[in-house]
C-alpha positions, 0 to 999 in steps of 0.5 A, a space after each residue: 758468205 764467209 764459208 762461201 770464200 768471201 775474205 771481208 766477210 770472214 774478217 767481219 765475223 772474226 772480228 766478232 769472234 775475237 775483236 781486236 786489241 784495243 789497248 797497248 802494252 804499258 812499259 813501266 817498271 814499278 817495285 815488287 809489291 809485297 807490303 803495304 809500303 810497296 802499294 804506296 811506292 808502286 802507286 807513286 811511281 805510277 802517278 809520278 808516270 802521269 805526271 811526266 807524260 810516260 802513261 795517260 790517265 786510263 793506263 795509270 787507272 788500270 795499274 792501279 787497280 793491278 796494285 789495289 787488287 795485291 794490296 787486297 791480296 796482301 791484306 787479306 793473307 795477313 788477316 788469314 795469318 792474324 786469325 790462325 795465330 789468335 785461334 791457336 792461341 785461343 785453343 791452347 788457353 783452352 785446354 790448360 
């Protein structure tokens, strides 16, 4: 019906092709997270938005996850950076 010209038809399987947007955009600034500090200040700020009414519980559940998915970004880079600093040292001891 769709290819034959029927608009809601069409509409119904665009619909399910691409569904519409469900979710809206989330104004809130929150400081740059580069450190484990920052993950504490940025989850603060976010509770504190809660608190006041600026985001609802299921926003702020998925800004924290942004802000736990660096933090595991962050943690990890460091441990990668801790682990060369051990091997090189452990491979200069090596060959004195």
């Amino acid at each position: 019906m769709a290819l034959g010209g029927d608009a809601t038809a069409l509409r119904l399987c665009l619909e399910r092709l691409v569904p519409p947007r469900k979710d809206s955009p989330v104004s809130l600034t929150l400081p740059d997270v580069k450190t484990p500090a920052d993950v504490l200040n940025a989850q603060s700020a976010i509770l504190k938005a809660v608190g006041d009414g600026d985001l609802t519980p299921i926003e702020a559940s998925t800004l924290s996850g942004l802000v736990e998915n660096t933090r595991k970004t962050i943690e990890t880079q460091d441990l990668e950076q801790r682990l060369t600093a051990l091997e090189t040292t452990l491979k200069q001891q090596g060959t004195r």
